[in-house]
Residue, then its C-alpha position, 0 to 999 in steps of 0.5 A: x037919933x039912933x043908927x046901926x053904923x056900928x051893927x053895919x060896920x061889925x058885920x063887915x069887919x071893918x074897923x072905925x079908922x077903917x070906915x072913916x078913911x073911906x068916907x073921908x071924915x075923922x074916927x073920932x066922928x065915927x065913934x060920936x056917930x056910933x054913940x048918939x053924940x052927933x048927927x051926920x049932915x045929909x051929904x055924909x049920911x048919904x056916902x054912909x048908906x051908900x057905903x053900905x049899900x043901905x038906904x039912910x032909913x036902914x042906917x039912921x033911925x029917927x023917932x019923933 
């Protein structure tokens, strides 16, 4: 699943540790988020969209 977490975060400058100070989770699953490696359970993609005001379609694209 692909996601514009990092697209989003860039565009307001906020750093990883940043992001995941605030969503409560470690950088290093913001990075594995950013890169593909990992998907978020539905509890964090929703604090994640919620973050950026974005509904989690905007944030998390997924293809079949």
């Amino acid at each position: 699943m692909e996601t514009r977490i990092q697209e989003l975060r860039k565009a307001q400058k906020i750093s990883q540790a940043e992001l995941a100070d605030q969503l409560g989770v470690t950088r290093q699953t913001i990075i594995s988020l950013e890169k593909g490696r990992y998907n978020a359970s539905l509890e964090l993609a929703y604090k994640i969209a919620k973050f950026f005001n974005r509904q989690i379609e905007d944030v998390f694209l997924f293809e079949e």
